[in-house]
C-alpha positions in Angstrom: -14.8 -9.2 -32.6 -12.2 -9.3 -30.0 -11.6 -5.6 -28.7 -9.0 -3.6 -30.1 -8.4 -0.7 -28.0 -5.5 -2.2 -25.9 -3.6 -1.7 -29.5 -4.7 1.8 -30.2 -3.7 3.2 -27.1 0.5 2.9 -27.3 -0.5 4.7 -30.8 -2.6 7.7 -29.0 0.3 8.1 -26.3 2.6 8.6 -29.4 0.6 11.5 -30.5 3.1 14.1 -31.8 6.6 11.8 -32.4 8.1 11.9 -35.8 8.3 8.2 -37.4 11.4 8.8 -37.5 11.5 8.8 -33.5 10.1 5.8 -33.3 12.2 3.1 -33.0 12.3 0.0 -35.2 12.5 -3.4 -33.3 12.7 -7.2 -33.6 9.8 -9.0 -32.2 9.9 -12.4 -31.6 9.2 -13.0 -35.1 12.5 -10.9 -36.2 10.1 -8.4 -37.8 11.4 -5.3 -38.8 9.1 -2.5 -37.8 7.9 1.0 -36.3 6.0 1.0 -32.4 3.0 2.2 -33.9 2.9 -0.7 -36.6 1.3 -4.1 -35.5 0.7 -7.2 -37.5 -3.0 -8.2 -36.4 -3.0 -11.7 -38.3 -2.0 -13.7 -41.1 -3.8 -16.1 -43.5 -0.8 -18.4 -45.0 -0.8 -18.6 -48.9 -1.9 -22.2 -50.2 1.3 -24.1 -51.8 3.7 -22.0 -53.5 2.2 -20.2 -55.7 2.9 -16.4 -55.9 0.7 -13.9 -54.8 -0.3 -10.9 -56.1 -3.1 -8.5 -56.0 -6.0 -7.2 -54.0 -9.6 -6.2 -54.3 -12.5 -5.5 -51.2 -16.1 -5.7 -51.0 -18.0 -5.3 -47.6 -15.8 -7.3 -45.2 -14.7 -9.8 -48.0 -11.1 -9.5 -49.2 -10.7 -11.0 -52.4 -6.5 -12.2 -53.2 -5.3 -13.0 -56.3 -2.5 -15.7 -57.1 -0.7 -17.3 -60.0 -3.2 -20.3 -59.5 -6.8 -18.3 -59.1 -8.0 -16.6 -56.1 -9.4 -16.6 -52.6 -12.2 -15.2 -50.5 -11.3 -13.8 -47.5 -13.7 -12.7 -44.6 -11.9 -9.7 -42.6 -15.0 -9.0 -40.5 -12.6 -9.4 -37.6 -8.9 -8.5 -38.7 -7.8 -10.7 -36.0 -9.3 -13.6 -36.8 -9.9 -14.0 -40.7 -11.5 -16.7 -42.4 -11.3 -18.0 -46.0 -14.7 -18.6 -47.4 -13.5 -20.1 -50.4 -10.4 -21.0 -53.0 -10.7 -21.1 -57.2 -7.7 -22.9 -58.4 -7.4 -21.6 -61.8 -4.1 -22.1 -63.7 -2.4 -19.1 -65.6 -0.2 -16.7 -63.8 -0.8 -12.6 -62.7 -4.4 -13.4 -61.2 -4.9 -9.6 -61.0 -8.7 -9.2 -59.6 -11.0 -6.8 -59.4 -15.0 -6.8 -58.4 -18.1 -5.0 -59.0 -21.7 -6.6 -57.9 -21.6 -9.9 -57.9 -18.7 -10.2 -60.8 -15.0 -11.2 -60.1 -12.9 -10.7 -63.0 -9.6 -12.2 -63.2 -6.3 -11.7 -65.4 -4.4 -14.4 -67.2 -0.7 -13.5 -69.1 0.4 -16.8 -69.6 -0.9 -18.6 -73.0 -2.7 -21.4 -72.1 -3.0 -24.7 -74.1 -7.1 -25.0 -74.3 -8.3 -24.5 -77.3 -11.4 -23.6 -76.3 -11.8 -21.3 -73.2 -14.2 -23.2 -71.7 -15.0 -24.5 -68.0 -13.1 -26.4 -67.2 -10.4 -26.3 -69.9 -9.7 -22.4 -69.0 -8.3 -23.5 -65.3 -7.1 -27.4 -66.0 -4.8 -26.5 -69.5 -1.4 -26.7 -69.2 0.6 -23.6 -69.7 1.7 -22.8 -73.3 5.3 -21.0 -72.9 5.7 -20.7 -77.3 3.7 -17.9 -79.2 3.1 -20.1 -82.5 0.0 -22.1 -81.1 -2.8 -19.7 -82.6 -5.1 -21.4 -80.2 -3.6 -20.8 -76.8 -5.7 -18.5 -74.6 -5.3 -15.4 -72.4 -7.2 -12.8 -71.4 -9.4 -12.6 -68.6 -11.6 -15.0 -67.2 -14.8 -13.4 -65.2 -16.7 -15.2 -62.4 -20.3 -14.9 -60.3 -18.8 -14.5 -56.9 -22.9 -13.8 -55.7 -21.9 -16.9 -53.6 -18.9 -16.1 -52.2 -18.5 -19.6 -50.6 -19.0 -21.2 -54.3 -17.8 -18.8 -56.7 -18.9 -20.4 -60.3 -17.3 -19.6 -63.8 -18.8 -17.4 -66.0 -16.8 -16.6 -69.4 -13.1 -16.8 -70.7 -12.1 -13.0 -72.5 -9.5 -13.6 -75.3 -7.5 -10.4 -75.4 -4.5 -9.8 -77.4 -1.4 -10.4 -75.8 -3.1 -12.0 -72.7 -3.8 -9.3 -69.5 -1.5 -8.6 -67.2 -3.0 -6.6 -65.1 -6.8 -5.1 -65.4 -8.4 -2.1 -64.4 -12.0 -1.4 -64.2 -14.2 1.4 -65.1 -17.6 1.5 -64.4 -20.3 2.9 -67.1 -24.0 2.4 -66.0 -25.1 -0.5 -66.5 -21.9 -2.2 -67.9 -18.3 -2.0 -67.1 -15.1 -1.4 -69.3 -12.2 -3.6 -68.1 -8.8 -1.7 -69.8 -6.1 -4.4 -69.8 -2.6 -3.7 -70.1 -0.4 -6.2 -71.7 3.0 -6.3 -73.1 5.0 -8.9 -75.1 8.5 -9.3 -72.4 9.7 -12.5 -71.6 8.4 -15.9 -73.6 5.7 -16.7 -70.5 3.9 -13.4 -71.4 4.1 -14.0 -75.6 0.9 -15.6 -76.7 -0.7 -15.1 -79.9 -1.1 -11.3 -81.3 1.8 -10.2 -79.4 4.1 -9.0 -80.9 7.5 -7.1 -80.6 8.7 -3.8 -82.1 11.8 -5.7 -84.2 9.1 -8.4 -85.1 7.0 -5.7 -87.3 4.6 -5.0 -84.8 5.2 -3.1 -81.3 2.3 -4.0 -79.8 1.1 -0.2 -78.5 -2.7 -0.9 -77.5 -4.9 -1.2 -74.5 -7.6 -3.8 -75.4 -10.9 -2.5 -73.7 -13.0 -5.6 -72.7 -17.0 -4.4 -72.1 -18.8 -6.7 -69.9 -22.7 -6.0 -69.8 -23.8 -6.6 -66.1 -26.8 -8.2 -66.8 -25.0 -10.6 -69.4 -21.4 -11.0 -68.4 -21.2 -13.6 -71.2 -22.0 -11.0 -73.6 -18.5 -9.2 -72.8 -17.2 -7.7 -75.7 -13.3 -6.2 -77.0 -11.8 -3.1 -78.1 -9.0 -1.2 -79.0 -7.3 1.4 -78.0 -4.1 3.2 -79.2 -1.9 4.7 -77.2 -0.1 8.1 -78.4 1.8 7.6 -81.5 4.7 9.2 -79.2 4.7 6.9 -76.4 8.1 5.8 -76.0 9.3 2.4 -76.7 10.5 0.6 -73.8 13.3 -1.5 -74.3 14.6 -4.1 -72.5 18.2 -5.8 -72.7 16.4 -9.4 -72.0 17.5 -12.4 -74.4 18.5 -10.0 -76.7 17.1 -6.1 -77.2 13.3 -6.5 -76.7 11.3 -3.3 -77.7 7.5 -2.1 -77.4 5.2 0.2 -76.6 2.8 -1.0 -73.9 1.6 0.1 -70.6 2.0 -2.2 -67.0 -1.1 -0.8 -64.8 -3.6 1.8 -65.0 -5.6 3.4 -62.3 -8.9 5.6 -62.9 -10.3 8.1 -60.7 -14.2 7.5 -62.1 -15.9 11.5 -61.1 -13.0 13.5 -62.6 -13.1 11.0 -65.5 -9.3 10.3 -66.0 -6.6 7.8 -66.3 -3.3 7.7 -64.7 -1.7 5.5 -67.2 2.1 3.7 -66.2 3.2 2.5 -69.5 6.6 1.1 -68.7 8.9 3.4 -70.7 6.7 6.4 -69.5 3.7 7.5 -67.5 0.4 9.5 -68.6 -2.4 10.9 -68.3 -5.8 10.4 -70.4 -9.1 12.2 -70.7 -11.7 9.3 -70.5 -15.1 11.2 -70.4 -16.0 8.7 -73.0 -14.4 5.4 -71.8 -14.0 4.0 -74.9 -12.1 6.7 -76.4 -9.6 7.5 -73.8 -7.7 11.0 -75.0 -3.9 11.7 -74.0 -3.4 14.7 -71.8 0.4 14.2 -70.8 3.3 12.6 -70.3 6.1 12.4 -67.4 9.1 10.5 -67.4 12.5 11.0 -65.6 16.1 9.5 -67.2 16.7 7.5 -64.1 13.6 5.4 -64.8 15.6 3.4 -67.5 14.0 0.4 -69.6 17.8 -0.6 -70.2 18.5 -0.5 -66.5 14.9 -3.1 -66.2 13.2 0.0 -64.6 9.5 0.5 -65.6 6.8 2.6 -64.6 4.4 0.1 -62.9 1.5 1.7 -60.7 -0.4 4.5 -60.0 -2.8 6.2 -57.8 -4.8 9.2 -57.4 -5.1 11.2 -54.1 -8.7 11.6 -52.8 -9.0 15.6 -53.7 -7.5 14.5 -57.5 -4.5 17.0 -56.9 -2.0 14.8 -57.2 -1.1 11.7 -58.8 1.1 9.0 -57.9 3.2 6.4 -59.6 5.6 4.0 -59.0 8.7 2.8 -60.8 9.5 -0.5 -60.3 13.1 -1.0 -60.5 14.9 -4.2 -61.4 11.2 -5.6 -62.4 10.4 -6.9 -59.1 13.6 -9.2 -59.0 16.5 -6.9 -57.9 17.6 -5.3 -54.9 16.9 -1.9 -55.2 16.7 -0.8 -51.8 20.3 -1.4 -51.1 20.9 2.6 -51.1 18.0 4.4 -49.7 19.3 8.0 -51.4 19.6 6.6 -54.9 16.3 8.0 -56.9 15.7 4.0 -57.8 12.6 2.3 -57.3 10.2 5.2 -56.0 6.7 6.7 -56.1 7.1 9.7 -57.7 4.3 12.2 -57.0 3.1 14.5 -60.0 0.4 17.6 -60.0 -2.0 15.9 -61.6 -3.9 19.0 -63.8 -0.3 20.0 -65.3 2.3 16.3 -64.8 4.5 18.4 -63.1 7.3 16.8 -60.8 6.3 17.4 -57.1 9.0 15.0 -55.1 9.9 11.4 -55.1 10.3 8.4 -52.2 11.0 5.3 -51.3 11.7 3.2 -47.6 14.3 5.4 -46.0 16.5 2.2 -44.4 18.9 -0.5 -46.7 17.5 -3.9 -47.0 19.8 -6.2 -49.1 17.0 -8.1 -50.7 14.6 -7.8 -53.6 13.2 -4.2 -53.0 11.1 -1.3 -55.3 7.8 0.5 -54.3 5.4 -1.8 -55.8 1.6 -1.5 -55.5 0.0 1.5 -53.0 -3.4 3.8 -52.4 -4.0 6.8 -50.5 -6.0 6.9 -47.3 -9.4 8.0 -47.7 -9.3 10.9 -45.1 -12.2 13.3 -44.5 -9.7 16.2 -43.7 -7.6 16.2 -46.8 -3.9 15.3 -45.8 -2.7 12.8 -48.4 -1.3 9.9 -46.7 -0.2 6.8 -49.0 0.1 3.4 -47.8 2.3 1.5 -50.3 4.4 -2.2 -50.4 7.5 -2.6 -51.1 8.4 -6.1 -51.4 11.0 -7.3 -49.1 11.0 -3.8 -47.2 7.4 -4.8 -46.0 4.7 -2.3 -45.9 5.2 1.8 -45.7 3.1 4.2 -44.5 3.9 8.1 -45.7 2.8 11.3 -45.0 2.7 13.1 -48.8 2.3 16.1 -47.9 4.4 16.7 -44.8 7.3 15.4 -48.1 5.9 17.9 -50.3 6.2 20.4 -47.5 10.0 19.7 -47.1 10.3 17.0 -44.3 12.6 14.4 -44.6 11.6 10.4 -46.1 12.7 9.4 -42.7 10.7 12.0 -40.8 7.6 11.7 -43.5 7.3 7.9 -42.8 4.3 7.5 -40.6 5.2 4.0 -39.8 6.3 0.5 -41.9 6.0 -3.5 -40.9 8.6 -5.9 -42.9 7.8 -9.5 -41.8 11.8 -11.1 -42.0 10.0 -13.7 -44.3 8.0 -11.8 -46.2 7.5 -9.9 -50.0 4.9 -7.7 -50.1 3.4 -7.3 -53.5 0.3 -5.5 -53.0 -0.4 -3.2 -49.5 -3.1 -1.3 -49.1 -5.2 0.8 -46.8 -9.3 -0.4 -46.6 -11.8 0.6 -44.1 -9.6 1.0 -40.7 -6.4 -1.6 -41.4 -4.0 -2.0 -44.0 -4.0 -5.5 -45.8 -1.2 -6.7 -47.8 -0.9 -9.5 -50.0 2.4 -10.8 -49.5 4.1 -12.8 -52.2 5.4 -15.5 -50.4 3.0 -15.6 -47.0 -0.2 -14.5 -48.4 -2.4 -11.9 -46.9 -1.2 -9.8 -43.6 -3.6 -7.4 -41.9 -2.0 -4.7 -39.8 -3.5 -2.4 -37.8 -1.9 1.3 -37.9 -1.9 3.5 -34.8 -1.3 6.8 -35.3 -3.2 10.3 -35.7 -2.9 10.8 -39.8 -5.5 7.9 -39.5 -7.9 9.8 -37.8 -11.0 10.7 -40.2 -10.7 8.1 -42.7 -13.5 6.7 -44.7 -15.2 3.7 -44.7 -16.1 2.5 -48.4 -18.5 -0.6 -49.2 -16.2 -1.7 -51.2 -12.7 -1.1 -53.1 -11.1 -1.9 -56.5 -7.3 -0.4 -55.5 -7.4 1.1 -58.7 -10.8 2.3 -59.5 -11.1 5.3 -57.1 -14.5 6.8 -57.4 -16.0 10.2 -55.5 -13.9 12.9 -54.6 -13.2 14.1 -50.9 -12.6 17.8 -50.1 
């Protein structure tokens, strides 16, 4: 791997600048972006297809897309490689793995009546609810191979899966799938609306067995009777209770749930029985205004708990006014839900912008340090706690990188570089110079939103 001192050291001169003193700058690719900020290289997207999210294990990078996925080798950030490519049809592609198991979410019906290779992938889409055979769900794959990853089972879940988060238990693992009936792509069988008699209001729980994936299994579970409908002013008033993403922090054995219309928290010392703790939500975040809670993260010491509000649904531009309390992570105490601060890119950009999808930095001294995307304003790095302690979102921003072609959907912070999976390039890797760096963690692997030991 070519060398990359002669990047870090611009970043260890900077030692001791404010962000905020650092000036952004056009290359000669027009990027927007701070000094200490460089984009390493980029792995175009195949065709058109959106991109979305993002899971790691070893030096493979594993992106999801609204046709399948790919295998990426990062060994060397400079120079990646894609191993492989599943074209799969079905839109979200959300993807997480564990062993040699990819799983893979699907919430758009599909026409096969039988989810079977290779129906599951080739099947037109099925845009009308009334077939009671279209499929959705999640579709898992042996990825032991990682040149020739091979089919293993198609999951029916209610109401398709939107996104997916795992949970590991021994010798199996709990997928918890969040799904939601908005918009007529996302209304497959089972999925129904609040006006329709129904409200939807569950998390199916899909158990896979990791010696007999095919053996996977599905659950229920209810959220709080009090979870507040989310409604949307979309073709009509459109109400339900469901959540968007959920993110587990496996050894304090909770759930940072962000259920559109609300977020919470859940006890899940027994995984299949997840128990509601609390509740946060703020009047600004506004289902009538097409803002929904959408992510969430954990920091590494489990003090506080992050999650994100996607404004305008990923399709407005929310960015326009930095000061506005829009389209933000908003960071809670995580034993109480109590309100700590807010933040989101401190410049105007004039296209589709919200926070989107984010993680902390694993670092061994404690400071909480998120790296999070933001769509059209690129990637953001932020210094939590120097915002909690008062700074400024200006003077808190560690650094940012927003390619002037680019939507970032997914950027996050694995084993020395940030990689981003960008909605209409594919996947960037940057490399961040800078001292809140210093310390971090190397994990063998990462599912964004499975976090798993605690560091003190």
């Amino acid at each position: 791997m070519r060398r990359l001192i002669r990047y870090l050291f611009p970043g260890l001169l900077a030692i001791g600048l404010a962000a905020s003193a650092l000036p952004a700058g056009a290359d000669h690719n027009a990027d927007l972006h701070s000094q200490n900020m460089k984009l390493l290289s980029a792995v175009p997207r195949e065709g058109t297809f959106t991109q979305s999210d993002l899971a790691f294990d070893g030096t493979l990078a594993y992106a999801g897309n609204y046709n399948g996925f790919r295998v990426i080798d990062i060994a060397d950030p400079e120079a990646p490689v894609v191993v492989s490519s599943v074209h799969c049809n079905g839109s979200q592609g959300d993807v997480s793995v564990y062993g040699d198991l990819l799983f893979s979410s699907v919430d758009t019906p599909q026409t096969s009546a039988d989810p079977a290779w290779p129906d599951t992938c080739n099947g037109s889409t099925n845009t009308t609810n009334a077939n009671p055979t279209a499929w959705e769900g999640v579709r898992i794959f042996d990825v032991s191979d990682p040149a020739n990853p091979e089919f293993v089972k198609a999951v029916r879940t209610d109401c398709g899966s939107h996104t997916h988060t795992l949970m590991p238990d021994g010798n199996t693992v709990h997928l918890y799938i969040s799904s939601y009936p908005l918009g007529a792509a996302a209304q497959g069988p089972n999925c129904r609306r609040a006006e329709e008699g129904g409200g939807h209001g569950f998390v199916s729980i899909v158990t896979v067995p990791l010696d007999d994936p095919a053996g996977a299994t599905v659950s229920k579970y209810s959220l709080d009777p009090a979870t507040e409908l989310a409604v949307y002013p979309i073709s009509g008033t459109t109400s339900f209770r469901a959540c968007h993403d959920i993110s587990v922090f496996v050894e304090l054995e909770l759930a940072a749930a962000a259920c559109m219309s609300e977020s919470q928290l859940w006890d899940i010392s027994d995984p299949l029985n997840p128990q509601f703790l609390w509740r946060f939500d703020d009047p600004v975040v506004n289902t009538f205004n097409i803002d929904l809670w959408h992510s969430a993260a954990f920091s590494w010491d489990g003090s506080v708990v992050a999650f994100g509000d996607e404004s305008g649904g990923g399709g407005a531009a929310r960015c326009t006014n930095p000061n506005d309390q829009q389209g933000r992570v908003w960071f809670l105490d995580t034993e109480t839900g109590a309100f700590l601060d807010n933040y989101k890119i401190p410049r105007s950009m004039p296209d589709t912008c919200t926070m989107h999808n984010f993680n902390f930095i694993p670092l061994r001294n404690g400071r909480n340090v998120l790296v999070a995307s933001a769509y059209t304003g690129g990637t953001t790095v932020l210094d939590v706690d120097a915002l909690l302690e008062g700074a400024t979102e200006a003077d808190a921003e560690v650094g940012f990188y927003a390619p002037s072609d680019g939507s970032s959907w997914s950027s996050y912070w694995y084993n020395g570089f940030i990689v981003a999976n960008d909605h209409d390039r594919g996947v960037d890797i940057f490399l961040l110079s800078d001292r809140v760096r210093a310390g971090a963690r190397k994990l063998p692997m990462m599912n964004p939103q499975t976090q798993v030991s605690v560091i003190e």
